[in-house]
mmCIF entry with sequence, helices, sheets and N, C-alpha, C, O atoms, coordinates in Angstrom:
data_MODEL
# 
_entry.id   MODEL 
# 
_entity.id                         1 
_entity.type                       polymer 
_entity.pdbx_number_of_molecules   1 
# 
_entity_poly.entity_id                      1 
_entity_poly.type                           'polypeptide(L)' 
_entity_poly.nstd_linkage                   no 
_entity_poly.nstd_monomer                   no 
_entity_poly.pdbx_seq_one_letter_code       
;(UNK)(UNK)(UNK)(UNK)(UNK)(UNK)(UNK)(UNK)(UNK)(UNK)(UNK)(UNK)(UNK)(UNK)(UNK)(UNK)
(UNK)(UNK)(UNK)(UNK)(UNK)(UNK)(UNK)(UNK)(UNK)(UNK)(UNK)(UNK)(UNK)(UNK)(UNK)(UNK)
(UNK)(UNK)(UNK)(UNK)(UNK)(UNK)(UNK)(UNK)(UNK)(UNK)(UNK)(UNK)(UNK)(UNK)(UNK)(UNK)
(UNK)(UNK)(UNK)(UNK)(UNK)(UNK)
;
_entity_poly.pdbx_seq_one_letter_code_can   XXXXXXXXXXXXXXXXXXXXXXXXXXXXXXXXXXXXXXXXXXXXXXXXXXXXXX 
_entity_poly.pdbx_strand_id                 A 
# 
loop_
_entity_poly_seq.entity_id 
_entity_poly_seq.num 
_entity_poly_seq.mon_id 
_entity_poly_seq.hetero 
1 1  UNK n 
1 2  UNK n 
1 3  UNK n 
1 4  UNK n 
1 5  UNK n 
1 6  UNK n 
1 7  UNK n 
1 8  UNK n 
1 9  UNK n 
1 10 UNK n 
1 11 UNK n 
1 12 UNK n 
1 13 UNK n 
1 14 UNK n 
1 15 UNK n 
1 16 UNK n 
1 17 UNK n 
1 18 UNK n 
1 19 UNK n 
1 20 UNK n 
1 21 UNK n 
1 22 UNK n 
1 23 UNK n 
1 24 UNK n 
1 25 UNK n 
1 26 UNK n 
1 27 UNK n 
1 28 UNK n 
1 29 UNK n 
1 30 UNK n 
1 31 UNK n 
1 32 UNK n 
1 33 UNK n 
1 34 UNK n 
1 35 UNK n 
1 36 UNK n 
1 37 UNK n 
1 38 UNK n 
1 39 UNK n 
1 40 UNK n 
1 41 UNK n 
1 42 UNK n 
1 43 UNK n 
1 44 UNK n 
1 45 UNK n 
1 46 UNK n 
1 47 UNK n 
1 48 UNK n 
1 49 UNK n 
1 50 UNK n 
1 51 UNK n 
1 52 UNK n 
1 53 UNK n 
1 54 UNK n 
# 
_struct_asym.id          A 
_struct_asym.entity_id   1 
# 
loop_
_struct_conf.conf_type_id 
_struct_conf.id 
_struct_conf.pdbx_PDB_helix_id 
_struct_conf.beg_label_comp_id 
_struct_conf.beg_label_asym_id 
_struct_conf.beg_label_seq_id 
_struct_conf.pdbx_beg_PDB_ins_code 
_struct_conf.end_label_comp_id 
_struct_conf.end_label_asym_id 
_struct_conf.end_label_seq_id 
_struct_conf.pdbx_end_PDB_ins_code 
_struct_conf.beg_auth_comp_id 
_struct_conf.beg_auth_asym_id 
_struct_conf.beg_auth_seq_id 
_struct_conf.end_auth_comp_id 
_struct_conf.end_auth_asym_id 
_struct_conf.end_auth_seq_id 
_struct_conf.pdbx_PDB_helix_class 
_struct_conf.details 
_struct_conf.pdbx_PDB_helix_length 
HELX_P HELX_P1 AA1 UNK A 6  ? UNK A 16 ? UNK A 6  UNK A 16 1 ? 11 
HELX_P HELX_P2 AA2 UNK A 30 ? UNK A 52 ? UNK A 30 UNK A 52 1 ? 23 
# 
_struct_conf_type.id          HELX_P 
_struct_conf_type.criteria    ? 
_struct_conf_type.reference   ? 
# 
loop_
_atom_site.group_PDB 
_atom_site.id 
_atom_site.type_symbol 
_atom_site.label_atom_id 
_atom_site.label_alt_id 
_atom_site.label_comp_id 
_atom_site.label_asym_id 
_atom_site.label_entity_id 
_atom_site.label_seq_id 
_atom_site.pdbx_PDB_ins_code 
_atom_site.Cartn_x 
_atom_site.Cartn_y 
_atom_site.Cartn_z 
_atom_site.occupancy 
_atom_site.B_iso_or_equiv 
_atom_site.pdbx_formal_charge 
_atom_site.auth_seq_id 
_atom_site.auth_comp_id 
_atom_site.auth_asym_id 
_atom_site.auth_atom_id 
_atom_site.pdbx_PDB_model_num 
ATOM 1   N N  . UNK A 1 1  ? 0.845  -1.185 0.000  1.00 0.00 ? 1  UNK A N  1 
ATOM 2   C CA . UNK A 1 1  ? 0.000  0.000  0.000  1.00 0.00 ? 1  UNK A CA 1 
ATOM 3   C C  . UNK A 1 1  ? 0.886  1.242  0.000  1.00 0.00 ? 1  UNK A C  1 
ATOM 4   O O  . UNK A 1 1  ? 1.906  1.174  0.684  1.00 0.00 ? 1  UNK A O  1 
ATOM 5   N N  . UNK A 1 2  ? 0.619  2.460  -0.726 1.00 0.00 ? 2  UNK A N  1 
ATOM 6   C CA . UNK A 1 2  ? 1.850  3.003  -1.208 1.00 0.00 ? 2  UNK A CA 1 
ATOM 7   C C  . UNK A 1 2  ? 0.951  4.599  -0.700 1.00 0.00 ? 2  UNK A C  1 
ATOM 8   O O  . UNK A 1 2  ? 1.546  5.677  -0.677 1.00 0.00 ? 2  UNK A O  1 
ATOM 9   N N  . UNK A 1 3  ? -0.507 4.453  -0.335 1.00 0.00 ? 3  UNK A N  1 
ATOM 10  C CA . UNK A 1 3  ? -1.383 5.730  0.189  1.00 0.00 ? 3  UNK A CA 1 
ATOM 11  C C  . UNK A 1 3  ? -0.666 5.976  1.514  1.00 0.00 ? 3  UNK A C  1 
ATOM 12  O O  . UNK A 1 3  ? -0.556 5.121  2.392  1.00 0.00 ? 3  UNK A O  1 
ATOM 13  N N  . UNK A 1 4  ? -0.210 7.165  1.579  1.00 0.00 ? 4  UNK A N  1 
ATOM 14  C CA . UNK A 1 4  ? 0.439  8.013  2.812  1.00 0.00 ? 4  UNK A CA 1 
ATOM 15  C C  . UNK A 1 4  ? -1.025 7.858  4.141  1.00 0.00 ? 4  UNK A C  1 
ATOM 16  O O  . UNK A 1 4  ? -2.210 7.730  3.833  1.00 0.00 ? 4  UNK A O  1 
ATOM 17  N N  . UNK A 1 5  ? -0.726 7.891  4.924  1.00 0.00 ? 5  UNK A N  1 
ATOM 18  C CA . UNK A 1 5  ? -1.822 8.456  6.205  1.00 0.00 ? 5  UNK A CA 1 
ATOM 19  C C  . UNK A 1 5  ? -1.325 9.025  7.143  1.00 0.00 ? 5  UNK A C  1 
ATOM 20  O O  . UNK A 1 5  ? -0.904 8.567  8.205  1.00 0.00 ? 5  UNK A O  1 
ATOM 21  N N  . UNK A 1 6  ? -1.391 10.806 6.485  1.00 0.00 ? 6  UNK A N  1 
ATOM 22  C CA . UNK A 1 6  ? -1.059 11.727 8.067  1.00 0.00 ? 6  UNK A CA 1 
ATOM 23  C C  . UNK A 1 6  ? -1.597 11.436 9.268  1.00 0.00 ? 6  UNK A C  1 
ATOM 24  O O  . UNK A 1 6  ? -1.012 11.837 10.274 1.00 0.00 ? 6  UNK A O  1 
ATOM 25  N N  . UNK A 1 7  ? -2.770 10.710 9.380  1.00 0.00 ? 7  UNK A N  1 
ATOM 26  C CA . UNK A 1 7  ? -3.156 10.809 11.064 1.00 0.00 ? 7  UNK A CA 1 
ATOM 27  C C  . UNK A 1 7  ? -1.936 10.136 11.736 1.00 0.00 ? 7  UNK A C  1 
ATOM 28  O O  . UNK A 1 7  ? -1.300 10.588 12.688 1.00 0.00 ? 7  UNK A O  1 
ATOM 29  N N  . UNK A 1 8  ? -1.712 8.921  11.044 1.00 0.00 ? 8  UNK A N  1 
ATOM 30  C CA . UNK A 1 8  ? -0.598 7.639  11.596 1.00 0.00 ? 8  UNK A CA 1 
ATOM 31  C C  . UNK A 1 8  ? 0.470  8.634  11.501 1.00 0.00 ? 8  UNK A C  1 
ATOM 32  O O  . UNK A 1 8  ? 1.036  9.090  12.494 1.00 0.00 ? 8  UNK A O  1 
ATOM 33  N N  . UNK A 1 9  ? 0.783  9.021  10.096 1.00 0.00 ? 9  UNK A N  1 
ATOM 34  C CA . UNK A 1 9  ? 2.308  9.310  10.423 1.00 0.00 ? 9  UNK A CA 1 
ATOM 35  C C  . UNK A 1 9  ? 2.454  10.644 11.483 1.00 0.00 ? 9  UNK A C  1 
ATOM 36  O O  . UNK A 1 9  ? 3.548  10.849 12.009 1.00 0.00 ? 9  UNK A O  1 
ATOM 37  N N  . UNK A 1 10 ? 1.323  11.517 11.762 1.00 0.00 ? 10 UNK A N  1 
ATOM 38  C CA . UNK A 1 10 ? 1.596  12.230 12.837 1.00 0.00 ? 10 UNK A CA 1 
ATOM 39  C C  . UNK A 1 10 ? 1.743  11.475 14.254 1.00 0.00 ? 10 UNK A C  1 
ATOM 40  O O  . UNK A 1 10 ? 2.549  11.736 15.147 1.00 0.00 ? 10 UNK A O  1 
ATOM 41  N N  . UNK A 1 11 ? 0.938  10.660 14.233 1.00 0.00 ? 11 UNK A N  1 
ATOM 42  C CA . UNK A 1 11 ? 1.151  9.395  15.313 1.00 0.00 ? 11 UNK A CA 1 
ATOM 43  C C  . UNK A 1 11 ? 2.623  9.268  15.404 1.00 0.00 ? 11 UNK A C  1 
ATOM 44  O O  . UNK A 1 11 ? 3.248  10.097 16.065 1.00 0.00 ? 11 UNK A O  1 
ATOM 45  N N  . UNK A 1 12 ? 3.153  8.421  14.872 1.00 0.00 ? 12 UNK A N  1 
ATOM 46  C CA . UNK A 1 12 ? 4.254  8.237  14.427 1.00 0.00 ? 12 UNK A CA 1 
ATOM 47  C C  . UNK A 1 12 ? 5.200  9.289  15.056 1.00 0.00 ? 12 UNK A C  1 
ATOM 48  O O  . UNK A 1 12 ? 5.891  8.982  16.027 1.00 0.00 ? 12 UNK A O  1 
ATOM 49  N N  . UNK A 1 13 ? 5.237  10.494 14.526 1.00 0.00 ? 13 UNK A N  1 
ATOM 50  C CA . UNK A 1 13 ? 6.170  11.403 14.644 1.00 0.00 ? 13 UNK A CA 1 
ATOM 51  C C  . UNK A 1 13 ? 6.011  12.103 16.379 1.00 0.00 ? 13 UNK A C  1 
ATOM 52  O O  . UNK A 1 13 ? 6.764  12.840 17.016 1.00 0.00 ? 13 UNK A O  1 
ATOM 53  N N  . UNK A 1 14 ? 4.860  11.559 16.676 1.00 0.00 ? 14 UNK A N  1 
ATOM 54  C CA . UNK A 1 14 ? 4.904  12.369 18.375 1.00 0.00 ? 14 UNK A CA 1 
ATOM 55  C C  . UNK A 1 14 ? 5.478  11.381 18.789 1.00 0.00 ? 14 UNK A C  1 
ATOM 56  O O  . UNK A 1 14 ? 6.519  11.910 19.178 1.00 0.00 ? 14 UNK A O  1 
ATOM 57  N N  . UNK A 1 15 ? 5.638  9.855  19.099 1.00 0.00 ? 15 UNK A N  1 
ATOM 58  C CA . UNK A 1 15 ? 6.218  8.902  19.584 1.00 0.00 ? 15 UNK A CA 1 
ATOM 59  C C  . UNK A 1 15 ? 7.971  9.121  18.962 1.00 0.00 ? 15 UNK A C  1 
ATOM 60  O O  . UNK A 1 15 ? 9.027  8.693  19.427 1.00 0.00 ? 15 UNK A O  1 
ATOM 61  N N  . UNK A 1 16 ? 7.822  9.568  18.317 1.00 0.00 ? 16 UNK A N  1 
ATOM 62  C CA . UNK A 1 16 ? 9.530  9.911  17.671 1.00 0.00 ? 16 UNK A CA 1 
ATOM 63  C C  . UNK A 1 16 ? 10.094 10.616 18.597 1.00 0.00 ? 16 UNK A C  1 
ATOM 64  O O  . UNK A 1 16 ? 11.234 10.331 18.964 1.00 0.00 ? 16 UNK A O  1 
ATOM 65  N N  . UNK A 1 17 ? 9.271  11.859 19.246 1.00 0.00 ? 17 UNK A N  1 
ATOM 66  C CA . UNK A 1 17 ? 9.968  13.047 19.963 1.00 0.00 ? 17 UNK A CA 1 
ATOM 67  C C  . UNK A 1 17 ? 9.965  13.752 18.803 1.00 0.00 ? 17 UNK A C  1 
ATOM 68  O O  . UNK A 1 17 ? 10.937 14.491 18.962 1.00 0.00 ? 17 UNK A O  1 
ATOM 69  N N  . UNK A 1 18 ? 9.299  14.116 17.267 1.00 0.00 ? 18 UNK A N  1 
ATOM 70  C CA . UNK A 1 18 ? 9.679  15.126 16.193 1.00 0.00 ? 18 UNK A CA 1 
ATOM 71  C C  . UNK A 1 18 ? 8.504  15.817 16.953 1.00 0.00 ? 18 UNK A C  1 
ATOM 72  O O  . UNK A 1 18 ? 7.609  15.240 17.569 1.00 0.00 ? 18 UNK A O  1 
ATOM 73  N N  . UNK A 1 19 ? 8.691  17.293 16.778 1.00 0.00 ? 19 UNK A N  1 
ATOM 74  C CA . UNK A 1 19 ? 8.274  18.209 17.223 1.00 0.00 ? 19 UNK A CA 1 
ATOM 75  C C  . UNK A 1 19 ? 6.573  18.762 16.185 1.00 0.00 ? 19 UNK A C  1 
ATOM 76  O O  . UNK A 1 19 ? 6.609  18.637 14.961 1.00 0.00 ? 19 UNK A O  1 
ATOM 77  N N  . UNK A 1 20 ? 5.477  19.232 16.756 1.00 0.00 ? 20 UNK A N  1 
ATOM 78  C CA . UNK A 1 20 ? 4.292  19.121 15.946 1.00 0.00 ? 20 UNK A CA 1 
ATOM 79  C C  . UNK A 1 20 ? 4.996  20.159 14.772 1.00 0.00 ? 20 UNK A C  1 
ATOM 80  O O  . UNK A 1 20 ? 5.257  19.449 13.801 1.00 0.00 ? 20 UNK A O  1 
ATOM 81  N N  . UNK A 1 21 ? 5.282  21.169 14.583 1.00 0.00 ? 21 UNK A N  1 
ATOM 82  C CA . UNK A 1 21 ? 5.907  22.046 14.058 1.00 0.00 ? 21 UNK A CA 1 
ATOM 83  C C  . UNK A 1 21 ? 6.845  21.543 12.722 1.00 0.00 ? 21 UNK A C  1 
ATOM 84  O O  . UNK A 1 21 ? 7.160  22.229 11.750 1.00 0.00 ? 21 UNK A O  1 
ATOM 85  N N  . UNK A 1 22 ? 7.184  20.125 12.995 1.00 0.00 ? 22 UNK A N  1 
ATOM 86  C CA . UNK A 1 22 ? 7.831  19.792 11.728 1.00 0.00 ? 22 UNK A CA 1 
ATOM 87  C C  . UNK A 1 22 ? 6.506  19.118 11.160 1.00 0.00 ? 22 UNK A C  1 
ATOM 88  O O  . UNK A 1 22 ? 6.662  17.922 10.915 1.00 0.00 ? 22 UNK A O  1 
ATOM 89  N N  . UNK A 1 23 ? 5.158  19.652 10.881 1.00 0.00 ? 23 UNK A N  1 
ATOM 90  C CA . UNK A 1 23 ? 4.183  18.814 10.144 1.00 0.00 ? 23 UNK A CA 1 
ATOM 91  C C  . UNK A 1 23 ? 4.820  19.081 8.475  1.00 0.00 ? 23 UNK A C  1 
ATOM 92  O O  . UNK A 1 23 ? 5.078  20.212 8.061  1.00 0.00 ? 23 UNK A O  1 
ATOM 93  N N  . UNK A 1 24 ? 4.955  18.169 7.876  1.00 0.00 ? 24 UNK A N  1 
ATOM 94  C CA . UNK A 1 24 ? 5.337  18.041 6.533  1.00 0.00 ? 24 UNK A CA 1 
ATOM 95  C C  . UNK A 1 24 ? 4.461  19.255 5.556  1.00 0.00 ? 24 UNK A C  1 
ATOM 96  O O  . UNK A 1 24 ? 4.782  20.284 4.961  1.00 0.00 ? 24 UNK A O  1 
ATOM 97  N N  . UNK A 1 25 ? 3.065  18.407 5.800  1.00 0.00 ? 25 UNK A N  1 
ATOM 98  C CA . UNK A 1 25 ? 1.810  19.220 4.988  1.00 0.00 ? 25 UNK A CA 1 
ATOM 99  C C  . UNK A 1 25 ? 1.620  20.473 4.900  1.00 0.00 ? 25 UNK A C  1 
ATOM 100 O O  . UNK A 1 25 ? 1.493  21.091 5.957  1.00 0.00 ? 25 UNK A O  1 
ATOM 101 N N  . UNK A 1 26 ? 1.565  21.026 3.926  1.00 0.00 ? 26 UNK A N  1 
ATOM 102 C CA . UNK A 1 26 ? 1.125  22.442 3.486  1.00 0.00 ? 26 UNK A CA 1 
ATOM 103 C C  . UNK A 1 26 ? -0.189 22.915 4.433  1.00 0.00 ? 26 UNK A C  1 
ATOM 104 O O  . UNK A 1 26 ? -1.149 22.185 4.676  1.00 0.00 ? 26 UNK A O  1 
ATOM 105 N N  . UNK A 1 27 ? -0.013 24.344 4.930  1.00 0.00 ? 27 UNK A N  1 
ATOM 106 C CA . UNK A 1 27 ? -0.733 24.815 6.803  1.00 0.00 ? 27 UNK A CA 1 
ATOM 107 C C  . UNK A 1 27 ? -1.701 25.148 5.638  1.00 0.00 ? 27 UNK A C  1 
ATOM 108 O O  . UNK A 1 27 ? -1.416 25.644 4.548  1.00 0.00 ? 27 UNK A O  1 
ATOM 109 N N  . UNK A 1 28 ? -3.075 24.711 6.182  1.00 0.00 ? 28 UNK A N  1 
ATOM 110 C CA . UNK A 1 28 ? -4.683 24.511 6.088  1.00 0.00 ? 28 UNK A CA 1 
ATOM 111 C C  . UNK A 1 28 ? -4.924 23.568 5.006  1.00 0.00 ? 28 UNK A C  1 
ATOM 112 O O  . UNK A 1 28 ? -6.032 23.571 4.471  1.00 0.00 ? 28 UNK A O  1 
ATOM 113 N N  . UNK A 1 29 ? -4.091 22.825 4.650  1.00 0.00 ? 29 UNK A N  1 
ATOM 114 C CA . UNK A 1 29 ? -4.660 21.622 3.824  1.00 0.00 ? 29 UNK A CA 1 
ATOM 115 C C  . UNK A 1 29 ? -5.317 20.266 4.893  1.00 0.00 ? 29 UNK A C  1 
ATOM 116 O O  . UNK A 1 29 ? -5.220 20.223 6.119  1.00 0.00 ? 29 UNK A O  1 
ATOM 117 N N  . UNK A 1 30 ? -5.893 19.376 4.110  1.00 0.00 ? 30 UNK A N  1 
ATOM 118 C CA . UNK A 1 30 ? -6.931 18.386 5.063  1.00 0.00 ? 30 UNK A CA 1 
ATOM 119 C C  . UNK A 1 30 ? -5.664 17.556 5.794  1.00 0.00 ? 30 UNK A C  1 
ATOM 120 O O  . UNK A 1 30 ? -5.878 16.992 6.867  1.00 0.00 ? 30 UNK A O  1 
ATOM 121 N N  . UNK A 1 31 ? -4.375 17.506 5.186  1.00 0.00 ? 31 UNK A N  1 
ATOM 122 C CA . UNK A 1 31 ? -3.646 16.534 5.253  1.00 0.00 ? 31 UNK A CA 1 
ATOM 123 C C  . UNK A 1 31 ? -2.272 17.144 6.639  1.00 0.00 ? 31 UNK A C  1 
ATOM 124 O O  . UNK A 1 31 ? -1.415 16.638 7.364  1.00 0.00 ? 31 UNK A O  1 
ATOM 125 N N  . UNK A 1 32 ? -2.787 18.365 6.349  1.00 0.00 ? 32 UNK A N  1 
ATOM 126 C CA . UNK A 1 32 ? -1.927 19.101 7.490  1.00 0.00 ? 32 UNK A CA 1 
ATOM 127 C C  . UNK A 1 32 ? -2.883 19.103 9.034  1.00 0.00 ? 32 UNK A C  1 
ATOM 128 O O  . UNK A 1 32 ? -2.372 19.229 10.146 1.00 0.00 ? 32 UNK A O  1 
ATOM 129 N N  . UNK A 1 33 ? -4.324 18.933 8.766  1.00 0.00 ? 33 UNK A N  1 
ATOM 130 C CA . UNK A 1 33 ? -4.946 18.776 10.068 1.00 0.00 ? 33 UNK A CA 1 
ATOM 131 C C  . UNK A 1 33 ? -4.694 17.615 10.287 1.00 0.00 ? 33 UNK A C  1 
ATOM 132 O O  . UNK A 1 33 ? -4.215 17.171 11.330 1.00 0.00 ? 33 UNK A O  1 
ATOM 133 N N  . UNK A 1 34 ? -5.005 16.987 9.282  1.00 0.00 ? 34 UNK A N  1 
ATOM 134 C CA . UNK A 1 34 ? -4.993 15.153 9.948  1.00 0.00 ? 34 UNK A CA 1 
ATOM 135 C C  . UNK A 1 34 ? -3.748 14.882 10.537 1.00 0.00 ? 34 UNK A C  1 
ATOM 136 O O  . UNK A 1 34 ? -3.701 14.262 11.599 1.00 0.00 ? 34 UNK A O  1 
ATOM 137 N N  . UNK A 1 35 ? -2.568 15.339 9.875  1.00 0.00 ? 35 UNK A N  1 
ATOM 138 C CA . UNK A 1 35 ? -1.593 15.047 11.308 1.00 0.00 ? 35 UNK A CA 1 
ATOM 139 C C  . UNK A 1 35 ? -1.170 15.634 12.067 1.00 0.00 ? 35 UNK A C  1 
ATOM 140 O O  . UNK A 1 35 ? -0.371 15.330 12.953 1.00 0.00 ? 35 UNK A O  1 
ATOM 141 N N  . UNK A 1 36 ? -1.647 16.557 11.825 1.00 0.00 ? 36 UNK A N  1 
ATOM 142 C CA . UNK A 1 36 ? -1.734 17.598 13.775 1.00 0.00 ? 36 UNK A CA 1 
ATOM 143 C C  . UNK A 1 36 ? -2.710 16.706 14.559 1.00 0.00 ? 36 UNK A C  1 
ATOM 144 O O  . UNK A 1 36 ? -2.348 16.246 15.642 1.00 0.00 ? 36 UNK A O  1 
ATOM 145 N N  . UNK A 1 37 ? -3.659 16.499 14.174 1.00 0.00 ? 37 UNK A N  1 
ATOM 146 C CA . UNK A 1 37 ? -4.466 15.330 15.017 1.00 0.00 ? 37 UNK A CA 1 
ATOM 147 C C  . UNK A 1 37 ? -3.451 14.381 15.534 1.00 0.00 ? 37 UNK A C  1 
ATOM 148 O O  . UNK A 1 37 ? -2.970 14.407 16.666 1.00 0.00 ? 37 UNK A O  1 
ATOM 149 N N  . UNK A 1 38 ? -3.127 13.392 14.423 1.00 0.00 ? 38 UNK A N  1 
ATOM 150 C CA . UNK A 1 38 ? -2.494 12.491 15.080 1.00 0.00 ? 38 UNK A CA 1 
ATOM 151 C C  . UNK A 1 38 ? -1.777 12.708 15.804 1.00 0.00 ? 38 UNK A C  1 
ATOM 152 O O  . UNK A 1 38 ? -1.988 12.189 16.900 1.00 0.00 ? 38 UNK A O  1 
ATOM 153 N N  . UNK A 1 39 ? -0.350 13.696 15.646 1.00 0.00 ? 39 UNK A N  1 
ATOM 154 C CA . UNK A 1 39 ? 0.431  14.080 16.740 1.00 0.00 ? 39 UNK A CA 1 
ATOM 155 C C  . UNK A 1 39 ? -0.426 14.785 17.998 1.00 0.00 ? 39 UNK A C  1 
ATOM 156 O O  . UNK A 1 39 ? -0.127 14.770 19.193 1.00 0.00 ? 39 UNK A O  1 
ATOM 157 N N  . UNK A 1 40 ? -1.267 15.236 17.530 1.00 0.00 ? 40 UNK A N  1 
ATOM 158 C CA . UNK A 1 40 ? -1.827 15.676 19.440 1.00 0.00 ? 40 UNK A CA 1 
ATOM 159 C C  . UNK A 1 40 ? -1.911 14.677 20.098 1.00 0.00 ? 40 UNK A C  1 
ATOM 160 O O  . UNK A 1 40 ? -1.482 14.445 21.229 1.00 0.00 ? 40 UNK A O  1 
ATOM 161 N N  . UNK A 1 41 ? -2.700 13.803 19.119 1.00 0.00 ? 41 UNK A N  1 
ATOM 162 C CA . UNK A 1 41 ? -3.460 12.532 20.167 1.00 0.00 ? 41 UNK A CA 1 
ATOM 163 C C  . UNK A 1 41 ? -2.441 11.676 21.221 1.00 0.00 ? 41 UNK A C  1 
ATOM 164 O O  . UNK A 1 41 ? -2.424 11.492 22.438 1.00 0.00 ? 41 UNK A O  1 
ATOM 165 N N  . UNK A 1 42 ? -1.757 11.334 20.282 1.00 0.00 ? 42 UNK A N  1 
ATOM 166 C CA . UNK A 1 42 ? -0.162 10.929 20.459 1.00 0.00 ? 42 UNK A CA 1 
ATOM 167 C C  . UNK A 1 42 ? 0.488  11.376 21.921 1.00 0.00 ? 42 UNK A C  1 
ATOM 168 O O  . UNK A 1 42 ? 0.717  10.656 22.893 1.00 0.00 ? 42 UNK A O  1 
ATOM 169 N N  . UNK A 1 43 ? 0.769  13.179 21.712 1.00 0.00 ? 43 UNK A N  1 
ATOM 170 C CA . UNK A 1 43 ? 1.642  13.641 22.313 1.00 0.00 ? 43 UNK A CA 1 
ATOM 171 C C  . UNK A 1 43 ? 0.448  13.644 24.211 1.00 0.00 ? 43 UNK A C  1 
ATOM 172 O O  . UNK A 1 43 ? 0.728  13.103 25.281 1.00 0.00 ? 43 UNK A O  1 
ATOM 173 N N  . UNK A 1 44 ? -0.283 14.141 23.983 1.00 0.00 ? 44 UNK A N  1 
ATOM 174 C CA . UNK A 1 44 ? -1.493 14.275 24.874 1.00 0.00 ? 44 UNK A CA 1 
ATOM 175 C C  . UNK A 1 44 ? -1.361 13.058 25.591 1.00 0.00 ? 44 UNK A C  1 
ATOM 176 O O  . UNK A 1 44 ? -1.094 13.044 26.792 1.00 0.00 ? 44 UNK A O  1 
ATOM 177 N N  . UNK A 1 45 ? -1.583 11.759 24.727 1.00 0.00 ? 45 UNK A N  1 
ATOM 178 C CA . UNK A 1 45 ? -1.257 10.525 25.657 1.00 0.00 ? 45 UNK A CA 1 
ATOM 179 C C  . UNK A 1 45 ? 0.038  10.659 26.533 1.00 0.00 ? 45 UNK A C  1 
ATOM 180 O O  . UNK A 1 45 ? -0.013 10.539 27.757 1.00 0.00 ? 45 UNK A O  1 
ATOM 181 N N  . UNK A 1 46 ? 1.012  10.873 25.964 1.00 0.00 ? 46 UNK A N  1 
ATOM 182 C CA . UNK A 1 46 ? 2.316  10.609 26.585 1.00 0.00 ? 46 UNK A CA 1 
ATOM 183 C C  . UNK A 1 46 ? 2.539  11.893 27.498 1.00 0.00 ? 46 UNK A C  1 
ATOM 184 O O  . UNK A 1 46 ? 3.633  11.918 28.061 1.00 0.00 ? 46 UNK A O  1 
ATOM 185 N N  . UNK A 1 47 ? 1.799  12.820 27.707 1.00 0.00 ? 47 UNK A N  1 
ATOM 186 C CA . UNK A 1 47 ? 1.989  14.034 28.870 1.00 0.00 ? 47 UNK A CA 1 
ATOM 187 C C  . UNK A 1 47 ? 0.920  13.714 29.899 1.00 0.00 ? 47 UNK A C  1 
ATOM 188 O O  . UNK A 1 47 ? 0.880  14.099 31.068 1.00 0.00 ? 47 UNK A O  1 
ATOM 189 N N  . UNK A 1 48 ? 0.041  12.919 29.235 1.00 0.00 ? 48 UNK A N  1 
ATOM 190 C CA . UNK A 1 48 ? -0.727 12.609 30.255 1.00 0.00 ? 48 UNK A CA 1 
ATOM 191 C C  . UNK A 1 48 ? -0.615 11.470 31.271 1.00 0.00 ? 48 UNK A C  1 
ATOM 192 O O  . UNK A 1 48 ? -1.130 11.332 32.380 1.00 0.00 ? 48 UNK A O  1 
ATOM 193 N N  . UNK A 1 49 ? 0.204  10.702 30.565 1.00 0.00 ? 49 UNK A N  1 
ATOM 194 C CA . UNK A 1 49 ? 1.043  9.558  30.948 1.00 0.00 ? 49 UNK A CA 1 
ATOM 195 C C  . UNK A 1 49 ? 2.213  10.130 32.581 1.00 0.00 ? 49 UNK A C  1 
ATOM 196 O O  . UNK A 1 49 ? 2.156  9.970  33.800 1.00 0.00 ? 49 UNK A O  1 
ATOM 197 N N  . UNK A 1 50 ? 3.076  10.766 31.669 1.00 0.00 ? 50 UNK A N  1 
ATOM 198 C CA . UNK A 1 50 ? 4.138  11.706 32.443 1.00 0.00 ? 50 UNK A CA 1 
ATOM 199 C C  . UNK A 1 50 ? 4.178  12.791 33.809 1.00 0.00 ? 50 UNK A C  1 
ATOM 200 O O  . UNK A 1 50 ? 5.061  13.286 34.508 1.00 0.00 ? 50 UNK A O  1 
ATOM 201 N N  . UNK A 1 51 ? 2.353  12.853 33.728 1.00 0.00 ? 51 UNK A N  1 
ATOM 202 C CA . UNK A 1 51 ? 1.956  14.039 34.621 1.00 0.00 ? 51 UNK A CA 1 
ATOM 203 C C  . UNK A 1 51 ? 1.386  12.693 35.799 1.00 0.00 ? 51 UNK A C  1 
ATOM 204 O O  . UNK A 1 51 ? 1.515  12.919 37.002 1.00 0.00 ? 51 UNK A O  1 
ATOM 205 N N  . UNK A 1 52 ? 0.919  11.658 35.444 1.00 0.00 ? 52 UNK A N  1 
ATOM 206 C CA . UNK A 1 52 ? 0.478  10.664 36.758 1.00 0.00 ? 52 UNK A CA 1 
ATOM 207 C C  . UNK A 1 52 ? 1.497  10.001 36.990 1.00 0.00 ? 52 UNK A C  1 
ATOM 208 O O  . UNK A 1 52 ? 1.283  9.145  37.848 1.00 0.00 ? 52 UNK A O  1 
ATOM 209 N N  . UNK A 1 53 ? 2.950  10.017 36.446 1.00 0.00 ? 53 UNK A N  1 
ATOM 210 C CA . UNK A 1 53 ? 3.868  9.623  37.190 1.00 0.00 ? 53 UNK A CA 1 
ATOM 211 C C  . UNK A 1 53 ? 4.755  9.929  38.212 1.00 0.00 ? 53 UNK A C  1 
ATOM 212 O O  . UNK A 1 53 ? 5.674  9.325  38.765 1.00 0.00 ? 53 UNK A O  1 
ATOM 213 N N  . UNK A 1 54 ? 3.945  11.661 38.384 1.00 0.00 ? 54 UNK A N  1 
ATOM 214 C CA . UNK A 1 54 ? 5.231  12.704 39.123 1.00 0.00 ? 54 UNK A CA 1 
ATOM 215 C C  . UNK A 1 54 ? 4.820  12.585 40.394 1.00 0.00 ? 54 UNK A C  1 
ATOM 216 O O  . UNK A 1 54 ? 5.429  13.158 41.297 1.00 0.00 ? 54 UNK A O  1 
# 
């Protein structure tokens, strides 16, 4: 399968530690929200994670 999916690869990139700011996608295209999504969802888990461990 050779179809890209920003939600995943923003997924992807918050579990990396890449910063939301490096989103690839051109700012207000569908493909630039969808992986700001994913990286929120992502990053949100793992601060939320980090904040019940302190």
């Amino acid at each position: 399968m050779t179809d890209r999916d920003p939600f995943a690869e923003g997924e992807r990139a918050a579990r990396e530690n890449i910063p939301a700011g490096a989103n690839p996608y051109l700012y207000g295209s569908d493909e630039h929200a969808l992986w700001s999504a994913g990286h929120e969802k992502v990053a949100a888990s793992i601060e939320a994670r980090e904040s019940e461990g302190s």
